[in-house]
Structures are given as C-alpha cells and as structure tokens.
Steps between C-alpha positions, in 0.01 A plus 500: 500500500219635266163709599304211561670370755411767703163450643410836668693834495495817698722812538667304813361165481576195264310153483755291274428088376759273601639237273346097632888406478616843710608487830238738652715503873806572320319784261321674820871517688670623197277798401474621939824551407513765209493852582157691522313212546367509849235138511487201316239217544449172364196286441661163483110356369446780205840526477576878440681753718350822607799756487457871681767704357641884559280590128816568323549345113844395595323310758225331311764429245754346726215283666381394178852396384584302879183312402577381172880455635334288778328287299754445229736361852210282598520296134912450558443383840267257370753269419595507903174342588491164241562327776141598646349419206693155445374451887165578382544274228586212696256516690252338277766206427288267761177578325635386199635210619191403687324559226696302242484178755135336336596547185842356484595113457450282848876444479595856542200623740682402821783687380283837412362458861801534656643793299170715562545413858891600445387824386226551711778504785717721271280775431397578831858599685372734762241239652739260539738762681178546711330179563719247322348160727170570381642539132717238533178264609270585262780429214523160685167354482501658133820268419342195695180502253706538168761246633164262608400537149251776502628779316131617380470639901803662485404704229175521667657630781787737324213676290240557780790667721639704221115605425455639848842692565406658154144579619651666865735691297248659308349534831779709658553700198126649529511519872869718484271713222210530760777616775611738279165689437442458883817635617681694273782741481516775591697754247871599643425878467224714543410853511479633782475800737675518826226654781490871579739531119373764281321360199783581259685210667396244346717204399608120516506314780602147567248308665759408793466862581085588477425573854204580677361854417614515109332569221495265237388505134350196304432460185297201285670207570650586795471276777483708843789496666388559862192486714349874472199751468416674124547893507442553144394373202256200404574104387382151456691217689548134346288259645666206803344287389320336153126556644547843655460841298682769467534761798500884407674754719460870583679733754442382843538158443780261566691263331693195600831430381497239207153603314585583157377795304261458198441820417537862632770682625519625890710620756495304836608597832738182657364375846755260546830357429554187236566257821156554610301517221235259404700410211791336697159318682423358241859360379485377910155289474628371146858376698298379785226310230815334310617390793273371694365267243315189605701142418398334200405169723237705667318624247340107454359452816472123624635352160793377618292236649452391191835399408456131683241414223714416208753337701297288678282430150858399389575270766184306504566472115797393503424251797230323353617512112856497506492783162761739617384679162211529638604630790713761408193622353329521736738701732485778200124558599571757788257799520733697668734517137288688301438734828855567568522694177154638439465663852806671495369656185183541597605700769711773316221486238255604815747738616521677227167541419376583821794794517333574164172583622660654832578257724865452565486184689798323726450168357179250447450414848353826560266467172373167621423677832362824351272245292427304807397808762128516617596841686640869428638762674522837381727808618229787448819776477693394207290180390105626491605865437750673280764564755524859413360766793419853450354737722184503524434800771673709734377625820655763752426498851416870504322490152789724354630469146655133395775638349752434754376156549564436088845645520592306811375160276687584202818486758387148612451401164769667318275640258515793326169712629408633183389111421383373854157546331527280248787293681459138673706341796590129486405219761837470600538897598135473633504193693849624635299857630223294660732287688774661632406882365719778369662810657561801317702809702284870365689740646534499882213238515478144448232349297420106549282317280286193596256257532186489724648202683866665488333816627386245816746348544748809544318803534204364690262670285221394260326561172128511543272421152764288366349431149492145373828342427290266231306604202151392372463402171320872406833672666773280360770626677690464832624752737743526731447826769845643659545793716786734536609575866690825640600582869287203574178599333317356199555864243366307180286150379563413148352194357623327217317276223619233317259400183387124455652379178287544198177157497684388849157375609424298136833366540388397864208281375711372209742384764226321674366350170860352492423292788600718818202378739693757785612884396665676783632864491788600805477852525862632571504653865780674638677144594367455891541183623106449532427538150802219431346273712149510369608461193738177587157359669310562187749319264536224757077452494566556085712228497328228668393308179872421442482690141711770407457842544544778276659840640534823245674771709800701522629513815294216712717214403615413835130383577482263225408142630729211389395339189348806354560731201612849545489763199634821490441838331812634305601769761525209769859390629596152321451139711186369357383222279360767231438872408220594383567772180268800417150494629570219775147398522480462103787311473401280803174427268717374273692316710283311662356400138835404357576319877156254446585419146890416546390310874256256238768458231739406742270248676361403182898407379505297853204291381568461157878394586358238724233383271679515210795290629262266690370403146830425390609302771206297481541404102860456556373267778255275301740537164240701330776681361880439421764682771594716234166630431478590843777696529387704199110544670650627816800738290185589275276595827822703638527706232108558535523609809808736418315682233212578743664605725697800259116534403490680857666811366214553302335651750683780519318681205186302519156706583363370829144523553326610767486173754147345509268494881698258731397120474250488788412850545131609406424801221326648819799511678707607229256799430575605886922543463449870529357470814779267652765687400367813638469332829857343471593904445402560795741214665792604716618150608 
C-alpha cells in the first residue's frame, strides 16, 4: 500500500482508503486481530477504516501490509462471486426480450412474448418461494394475451414491471443509506475510564462492557456510544436530520447515544448502559416503523370500486358488437393498473423523503392523516420545550447555605457536582422525580424528594407560592417546583426550568398557517386520574368533526383517540406511527408540508387513473382507435404515472417555502396568531 492511501495519520491513529473491489468486513476483522492494534472501524459509504494502534512502527507497518494483503485476497475471491454477477446479469434478460418484441417479425413476436415472460418467472426465484400463486397468475394472463395474439401488451406489461422493481430498488438502496446515517454503529472499542480509577488508567473498552459511571473519550467521527453528560472538552454534533444545524457542546451538557461527532474532542461521563440508550430507541421505532407498514391496497382509498368499470364497459361491448377485439380492449382500461405500481412507489418515495427532512413515518396512512388533521396537540415537556431541566433555585427552610441541597441532587442525578451548574436532567429522570419521587439515605437521615401533589398526597403538607408551571412568551421557559422532605418536614424547595426550544412560538403560528384551526398544549401532571380524564373529555369534544387528530408527545400515547396520528420525540419508547427527529416542532413543519403535497399527488393519481382510462374506454368503445392503440395509451399513461410518482423523492432536498395565510382566513386574523397561541399557552386541557 503506498502513502496516499492513507488518508489521515497520527502517532496512534491511522485513516487508510479501501480498495472499491476490497472486502471492507473481511479487512476490519483481519487487522482487530494483529497485535498492538487495539480499534478498528469501517465506513462502509467512504469506504476507509479508521485503525487505533499501540504507536509502534512494527505496528503501522504490519497494519499497512494486512491491508494491502486484504485487498490483494478480495481480487482472488472475485472469481467466487461470478455467479452474483451472472445473476445480476440475467436479470436484465426480460428487458431485453420485451424490448426486442416490436421490432421483430410478426411470426416470431408471440414467441419473444413468451420467453420474456419465461424469464420474467426465472429471474425472480425468491418471490416465487414466497408468493408463487400470485406469480404464477400474473405469468398467466401474460401468456393468455401473447397466445390471443397480442404480444405488443405483453411487452407492455414486462417493461412497465421491470421499470418499477428497478425504481423500488433504487428506492431501498437510498433508504438503507438514510438508516445508516440515522442509526449507526457504534465503534467496538473505546477509551475509557472505569469510575473512582485514577486517571493513568486509561484504556480500551468494548462497548458490551461501558457501564454507567465511566468515562469515555470521543474523538471526530466518533459516534457516542452511550447516553451521558460532557465533563470536558468542547464539539459540534452532526445534524438528525437534513434541515436541522449543527449542535455544539460544552461541559455540563449531555449527549445521547448515536449523535456523531463533527468536530472536537471531549470526555463524557456514561449515564447509562447501551440497552437503554436512546440509540437502541431509535433502532426500536425504526423495527416498529418497518413493521407496521400500511398494505399497499390501502393506500388508494375507494378505488377498488373502480374495478367494475372496465369489465362492465367490456361486457356491454361485447354484447351489443360481438368484437371480442374490442373487448379485450377494453378490459385493459383499468385505473387501478397503473395504481398498483405507482403507489407502492410513491409511498417509499414519500417515506423516504419525509425521513429526510425528519419525519420517520410508519407508512402513508399516517401522512394522509397528518395531511388531513384540523387539530394539534402538543406535550409542553419534551415537545414545546427542550426537554433538558436545570436548576433554576434552591431554597432551605431555615435560609442556611444550599450546599447540602446541591450535593444531595447530584446523588439523584448521578452527576458529578463540580458540573451540576452547568448540568441538565432529562424528562424521563424528571418526570420520574415528580411522580413517584426519589429517596436518598445522608447519613442516619432519610431524604425524600417530591412533588407538590406527591407532598399531599403522602406527607399531607403543601407548597404555598407555587410559581407557574407555564411560561409566557417574555419567560420562555417551564418549571417544575419539588421539595425535599426529612423526618416528615419540607427541609428544601428547588425548582427546576426547562427552556422553550429556540422560535417555539414562530413555529406555533407556522403550524397554524399549515391549516391547524385547533392548537392544544397537555401540560404533563404527575399522572392523577383527574388530569387523564379531562384530557380524554377534551379529545372526545376535539374529535367530534370525525377528522383526525394530531398528537406530538412522548409519553401520552395511551390517550390518543382512534383514527388519529401520534408522533413522538426520539427519547420516546417505540409503538407509534412516526418519530419526529431533531427539533420536533421543525420537523413537524415540514411534515405537515411534505404530508399536503404527497395527500394531492396521490389523489391527483386517483383522478387522473380514472380519467385517463375513462377516455380510453370510451374511444375503444366508439372505434376511435384500434385495440392495439389502446393498450399502448393506457401502458403509455402507466408509465406516466410511475415516473411521477419517483418524482416524490424530490422532495427530500427541495426548499419549502414558508406556507401562504390559510384559504379562508383574513390578513387580520393572520396578523393576531401571536395572540392565540399565547392564550393556547396558557391551556391545560
């Protein structure tokens, strides 16, 4: 291997090139297992490994040499594998065929039908392990037509089904890319620093054995192996998604497992194990998205109503005429052909870009209802602000120092005090304080901590001047107020504040712009059964209209009305029909953009298909046109609709501009959004 194959170099770090033809898998395995080196990774899409070695020459040489030994194996194996390529290969045989049947002599058309049909049936072995009656069908009405004399539909046919498996291959290919960059992997080693170990202990750890309490290092590139808190050092974090920035990081603040590192090195302090990270989240709402995908025969509501028309044109054809020519041309005029490939494709097309611009969505019944929803609800913890808390202030009962009270919440918290200043709590520790508290033994004593209605409920006792759980627009922050208990006596009140994300109320009047004529926010109590069944009366009252409901939250899914759309944040446990990436209310602004403009391609497909094949049926009717010709308009109008819908992918990197007033709603009103969404602030449902 020569010098330029190796990218970037440090005393104890190499970033080599692969070789296109190398087996990167095979490479990474071979050089874990030289001597000295202690980490390899691989970036399958760049396609380089990033090798951390012991710093010794014999080491950089012997990696260097396993590399070009590696690659030189990869070309002799490539002989092993011709029968890929031959597979590959062969898999444009029914194209060709197809192709080849207008342009050769009527005598041997019928014949180049069948064989593109014969290898149609060849080249696709595992479908017809999996579903062979509805293979074995479609060849047969494929082998009627070119036995019937029509070989031109055939190849019709052939082409426009080899067009679209091409298309939703592509598909796939950029959607496993787009997983990749959402989830990726994690390195197998990192450097580490077991809790309470003096500093000169440093070394490699596999990520099976990070715990909670380490100390882990990360350098650029690195993607963050656990859900923790920064104790040193700065960086920049990748964006989740294409319309979100960059995030920079200091000391204080945490991480969650599966952001990747830009720039910057720092030291992070692990608050949890690789089983509950947000990370392994995220791999569980991408399992429970794949499979609970919505049936292709759904996605076209009420068209299969439609399928009666061209049959029953055929019949009364036939009846009154006697042309069974005619006839059979009129039974290919069905509108719900060209659908049964375009929507399918149409659908990962949306998909993909919506997970683009940071929606990762279940399947298109919940686009068509995102599109469709006249009302929102909003979480305020975890939704309308960041989802980070920090302490705000600390009071004693007896006015001494707060000292005690800071030590006693680095405990609760497991963080270090030197950075509870700077350091924020998640919901999911917070919301677990405020509803069933935390005990901590100090000693001989027993400190409790908990909320004003947990303090009730147990203690008998009360909080007077609770401060507002909801901010104005001028504060733009919540707060949270919890008191710690000893021997049965409130000792300390700390309140906690959790900043509104960054233009939450612009993005509030953007949302209604989009349409929402009802904005809700469900402030997140301590889970009583009163503020459940408010709540349930409110969504019932919401949902009176019959039309779907929107619901961004992270833990009120249970309360989600049937028919209705719930999104989640990242952090939120798997089991709904999308997550919501990044900023959640940004990327439901996208969303619901993306949503209204699939929702009228798809229903503009539905009208075209019907119109389109209405015409035909009609000339094929009144012998405006020959029964050939009409196959060809309705092949030609298939293939139409198949390219528009791949043109839905587009919008995965086009700009989106910011939605016009809604149609019916008055520049006066529009002017006044600021003032409705700071009463709606103020709802509690």
């Amino acid at each position: 291997m020569n010098d330029s194959a190796i990218l970037h170099e440090t005393r104890t770090r190499l970033r080599l090139a692969v070789a296109r033809d190398a087996d990167i898998d095979a490479a990474r395995e071979y050089l874990r297992s030289l001597p000295g080196v202690r980490e390899v990774r691989a970036n399958p899409t760049l396609h380089c490994l990033v090798v951390q070695h012991d710093g010794a020459a014999l080491t950089r040489a012997a990696v260097l040499q396993g590399l070009r030994g590696a690659s030189a194996q990869s070309r002799r194996q490539r002989g092993a594998v011709f029968g890929d390529g031959l597979a590959k290969r062969a898999a444009w045989t029914p194209f060709a065929l197809a192709a080849a049947v207008p342009v050769l002599p009527r005598s041997l058309r019928g014949g180049a039908a069948l064989a593109s049909i014969a290898a149609r049936i060849a080249t696709q072995p595992e479908r017809l392990r999996r579903d062979a009656p509805a293979v074995l069908l479609d060849a047969s009405s494929l082998i009627a037509l070119a036995i019937s004399g029509q070989p031109g539909s055939v190849s019709a046919a052939v082409l426009l089904r080899w067009v679209s498996e091409l298309m939703s291959t592509r598909m796939v290919r950029q959607a496993d890319d787009l997983l990749d960059h959402l989830v990726p992997q994690e390195a197998g080693k990192y450097s580490a620093l077991r809790d309470g170990a003096d500093a000169s202990a440093w070394s490699w750890w596999p990520l099976r054995a990070l715990r909670s309490g380490d100390r882990v290092r990360l350098f650029p590139g690195d993607v963050v192996p656990l859900d923790g808190c920064i104790v040193a050092g700065t960086c920049t974090l990748a964006p989740a998604a294409a319309d979100h920035a960059a995030r920079s990081v200091a000391p204080g603040d945490h991480v969650a497992a599966g952001e990747r590192l830009s720039e910057g090195t720092v030291e992070m302090r692990a608050e949890a194990d690789a089983a509950s990270s947000r990370l392994e989240r995220m791999r569980a709402h991408i399992r429970h998205a794949i499979g609970a995908r919505d049936p292709i025969g759904r996605l076209a509501s009420n068209i299969e109503r439609l399928v009666s028309l061209p049959v029953t044109a055929a019949a009364i054809v036939y009846a009154f005429t006697g042309d069974a020519a005619r006839a059979a041309g009129m039974l290919h005029a069905d509108p719900k052909k060209g659908l049964d490939l375009a929507v399918p494709l149409a659908r990962e097309a949306a998909l993909y870009a919506l997970a683009r611009r940071g929606l990762l969505a279940s399947g298109l019944e919940a686009v068509d209802r995102l599109a469709a929803a006249h009302t929102l609800v909003l979480q305020d913890t975890g939704v309308l602000a960041t989802g980070r808390w920090t302490i705000e202030s600390v009071r004693t009962a007896d006015g001494g120092e707060p000292e005690p009270v800071r030590r006693w919440f680095a405990a609760w918290a497991d963080t270090p005090v030197d950075v509870l200043d700077r350091a924020s709590f998640p919901d999911l520790l917070v919301r677990q304080w405020i509803r069933h508290g935390a005990l901590l033994r100090d000693g001989d004593r027993e400190l409790h901590l908990a909320s004003p209605a947990r303090l009730q409920r147990v203690w008998g006792l009360h909080l007077p001047d609770r401060p507002e759980q909801l901010a104005s627009e001028s504060d733009a922050a919540l707060r949270r107020e919890l008191a710690v208990v000893a021997q049965g006596r409130v000792v300390a009140r700390v309140v906690l504040m959790s900043p509104l994300r960054p233009a939450a109320i612009e993005q509030l009047k953007t949302l209604a712009w989009l349409g929402f004529k009802r904005i809700a926010i469900f402030v997140e109590g301590d889970g009583s059964p009163d503020d459940r069944g408010l709540r349930t009366d409110w969504l019932a009252d919401a949902m009176r209209d019959g039309a779907p409901l929107v619901m961004v939250h992270s833990v009120l899914r249970d309360l989600l009305p049937p028919g209705s759309v719930s999104l989640t944040v990242m952090d939120a446990d798997a089991g709904s029909h999308g997550v919501l990436l990044g900023d959640p209310l940004a990327s439901l602004i996208v969303a619901r953009q993306l949503a209204i403009i699939v929702q009228r391609r798809l229903r503009l497909h539905q009208a075209g298909a019907v119109a389109a094949n209405a015409g035909v049926m009609v000339s094929g009717a009144l012998q405006w046109a020959p029964p050939m010709v009409t196959v060809v308009l309705h092949h030609v109008f298939a293939i139409a609709l198949l390219l528009d819908s791949l043109r839905v992918e587009s919008l995965a990197s086009a700009p989106l501009q910011r939605p016009s007033p809604v149609q019916g709603r008055s520049d006066t009103s529009a002017r006044h959004q600021g003032t409705i969404h700071d009463e709606l602030m103020g709802e509690t449902a």
